[in-house]
C-alpha positions in Angstrom: 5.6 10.5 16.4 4.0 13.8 15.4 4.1 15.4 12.0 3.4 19.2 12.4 2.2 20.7 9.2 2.9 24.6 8.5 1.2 26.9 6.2 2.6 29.7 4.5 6.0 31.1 4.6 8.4 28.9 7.3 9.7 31.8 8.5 9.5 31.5 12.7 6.8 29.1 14.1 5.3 32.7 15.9 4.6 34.1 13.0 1.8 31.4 12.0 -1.1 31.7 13.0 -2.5 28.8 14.8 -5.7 27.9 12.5 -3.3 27.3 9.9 -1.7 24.5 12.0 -2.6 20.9 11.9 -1.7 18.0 13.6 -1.3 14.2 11.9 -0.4 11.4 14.8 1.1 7.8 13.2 -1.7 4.7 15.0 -0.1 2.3 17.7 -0.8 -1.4 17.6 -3.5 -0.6 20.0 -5.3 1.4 17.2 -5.1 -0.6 14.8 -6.4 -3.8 16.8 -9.9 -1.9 17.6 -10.3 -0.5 14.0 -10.1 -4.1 12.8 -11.9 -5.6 15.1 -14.6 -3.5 15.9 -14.7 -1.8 12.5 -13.7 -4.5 10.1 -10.6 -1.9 8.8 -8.3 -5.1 8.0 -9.7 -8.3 7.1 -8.3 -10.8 6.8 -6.5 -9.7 10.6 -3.3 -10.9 11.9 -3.2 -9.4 15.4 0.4 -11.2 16.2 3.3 -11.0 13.9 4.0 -14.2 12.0 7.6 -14.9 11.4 8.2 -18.3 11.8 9.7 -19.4 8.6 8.2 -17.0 6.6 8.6 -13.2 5.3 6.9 -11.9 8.6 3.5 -10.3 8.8 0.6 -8.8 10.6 0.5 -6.0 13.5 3.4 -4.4 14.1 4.3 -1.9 16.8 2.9 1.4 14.8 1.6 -0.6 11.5 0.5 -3.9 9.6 2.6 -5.7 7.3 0.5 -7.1 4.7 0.8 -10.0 2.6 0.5 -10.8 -0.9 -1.4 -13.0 -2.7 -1.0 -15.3 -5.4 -2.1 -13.6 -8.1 0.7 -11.6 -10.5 0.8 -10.1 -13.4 4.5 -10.0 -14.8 5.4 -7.4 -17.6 6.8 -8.7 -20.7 8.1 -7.0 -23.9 7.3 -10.4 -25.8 4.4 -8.5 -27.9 6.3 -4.9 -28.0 3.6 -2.9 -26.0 3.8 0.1 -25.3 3.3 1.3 -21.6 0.4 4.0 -21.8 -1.5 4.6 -19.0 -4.3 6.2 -21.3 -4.7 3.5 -23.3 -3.1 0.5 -21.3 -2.4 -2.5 -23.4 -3.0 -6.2 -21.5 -0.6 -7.8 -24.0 2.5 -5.8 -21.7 1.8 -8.6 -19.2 1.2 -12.3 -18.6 -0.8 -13.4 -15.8 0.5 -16.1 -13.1 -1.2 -18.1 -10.3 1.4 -19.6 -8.2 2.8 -19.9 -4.6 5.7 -17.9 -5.8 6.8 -16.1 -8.7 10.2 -15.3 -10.8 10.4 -11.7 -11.3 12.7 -10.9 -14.4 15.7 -9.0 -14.0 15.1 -5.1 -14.1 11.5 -5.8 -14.4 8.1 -5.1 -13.3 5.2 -7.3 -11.6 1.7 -6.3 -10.4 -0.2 -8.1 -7.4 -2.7 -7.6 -5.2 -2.8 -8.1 -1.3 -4.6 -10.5 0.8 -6.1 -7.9 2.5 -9.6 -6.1 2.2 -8.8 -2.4 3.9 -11.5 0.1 5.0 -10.0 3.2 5.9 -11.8 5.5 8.1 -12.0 9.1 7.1 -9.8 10.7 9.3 -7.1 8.6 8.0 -4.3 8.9 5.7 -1.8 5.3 5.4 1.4 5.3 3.5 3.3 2.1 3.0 6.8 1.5 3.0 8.6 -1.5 1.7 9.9 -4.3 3.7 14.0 -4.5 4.8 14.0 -8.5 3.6 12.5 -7.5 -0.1 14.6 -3.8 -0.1 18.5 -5.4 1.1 17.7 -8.1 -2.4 17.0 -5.1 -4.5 13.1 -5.2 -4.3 11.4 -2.3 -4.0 7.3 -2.0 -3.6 5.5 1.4 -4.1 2.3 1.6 -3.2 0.2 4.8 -3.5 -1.5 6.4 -0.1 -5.0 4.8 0.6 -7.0 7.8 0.7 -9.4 8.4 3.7 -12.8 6.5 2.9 -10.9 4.5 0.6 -11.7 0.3 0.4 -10.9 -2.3 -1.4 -7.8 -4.9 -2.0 -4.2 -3.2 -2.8 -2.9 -3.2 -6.2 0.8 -3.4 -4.9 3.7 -2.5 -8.2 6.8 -4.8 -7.4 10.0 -3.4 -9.0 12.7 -6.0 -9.1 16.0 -3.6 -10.0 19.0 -6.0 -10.2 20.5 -7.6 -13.3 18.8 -10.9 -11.5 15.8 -13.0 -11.7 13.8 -12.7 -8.2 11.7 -14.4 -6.2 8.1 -13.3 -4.2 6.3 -15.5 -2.5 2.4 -15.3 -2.3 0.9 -15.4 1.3 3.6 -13.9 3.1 4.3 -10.1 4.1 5.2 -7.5 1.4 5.2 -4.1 2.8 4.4 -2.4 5.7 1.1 0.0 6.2 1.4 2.9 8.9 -1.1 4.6 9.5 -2.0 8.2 10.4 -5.0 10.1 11.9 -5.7 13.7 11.4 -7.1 16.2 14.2 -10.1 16.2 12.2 -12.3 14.8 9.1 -11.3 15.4 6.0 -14.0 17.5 3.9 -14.5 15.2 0.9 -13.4 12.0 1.1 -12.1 9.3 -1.8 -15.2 7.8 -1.5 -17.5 11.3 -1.5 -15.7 12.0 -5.1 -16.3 8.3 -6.6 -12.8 7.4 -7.2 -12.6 5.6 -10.3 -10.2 2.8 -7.5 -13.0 2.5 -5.3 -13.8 -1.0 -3.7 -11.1 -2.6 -6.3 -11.2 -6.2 -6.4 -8.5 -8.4 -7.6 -5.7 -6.3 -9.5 -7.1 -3.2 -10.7 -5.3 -1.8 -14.3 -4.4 1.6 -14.8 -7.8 3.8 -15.5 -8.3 7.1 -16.7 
């Protein structure tokens, strides 16, 4: 798969001239095996996918499915915070421990992954949710991990139905693909300190 990005007006491919044209290539299986292995990109690394039983996870055929673990933080409107990410108030969330957690109906849970990713810097990764979590009316959003970026994944669970729902820690989540530029980027995340850099556990909104 081959994203072809276009500068300037998308008038007729000729008329573009071809400095302006860049190439982004999603990472095979292959790929991703040698980045964690050799460069530690994925640890823990699950070079099979493991589906016996549980909500699969591990390398996939162009990605990883990640897991997640068993620490949440569940939003509640118990104390009558008010969600500001400028100011964000602990009190609009309790914090769970568990093997699996209950996910209020049209409600909101934070986690964190049992992965540690180092992204190299002539990558780009966006994640996409998982068909067994989207067909119950889960959805995940994770933000891009930025080239040079590292650190466990703060991953936002949205559970839209009018019904409680269920995640279970240790099994997949959502799915990482990943995709490799036809060259370096010139700053990286971690060149410009991003205030998300190296995040351990799960990481609060900063400013």
């Amino acid at each position: 798969m081959i994203f072809q990005v276009l500068a300037g007006p998308l008038r007729s491919r000729r008329q573009i001239s071809p400095s302006y044209r860049g190439r982004m290539s999603i990472k095979s299986d292959r790929w991703i095996r040698e980045q964690a292995v050799q460069h530690r990109m994925i640890e823990p690394f699950s070079e099979k996918q493991v589906a016996n039983g549980v909500i699969s996870y591990g390398l996939s055929s162009y990605g990883y499915d990640l897991r997640v673990s068993d620490e949440f933080k569940i939003f509640t409107n118990v104390n009558s915070a008010i969600i500001d990410p400028k100011a964000f108030d602990e009190r609009s969330f309790v914090s769970v421990q568990a093997e699996s957690v209950i996910v209020p109906p049209n409600s909101f849970a934070l986690a964190r992954s049992v992965e540690y990713f180092r992204i190299p810097r002539d990558v780009l990764t966006i994640c996409v949710g998982k068909s067994t979590y989207a067909r119950c009316g889960i959805i995940v959003n994770v933000t891009p991990f930025e080239p040079e970026w590292e650190g466990f994944v703060t991953l936002e669970i949205s559970n839209t139905t009018p019904l409680p729902a269920k995640i279970y820690a240790n099994e997949g989540l959502c799915q990482i693909l990943f995709f490799q530029s036809d060259e370096p980027c010139e700053t990286s995340y971690a060149d410009r300190k991003g205030k998300y850099q190296k995040q351990q556990g799960i990481v609060l909104p900063k400013l």
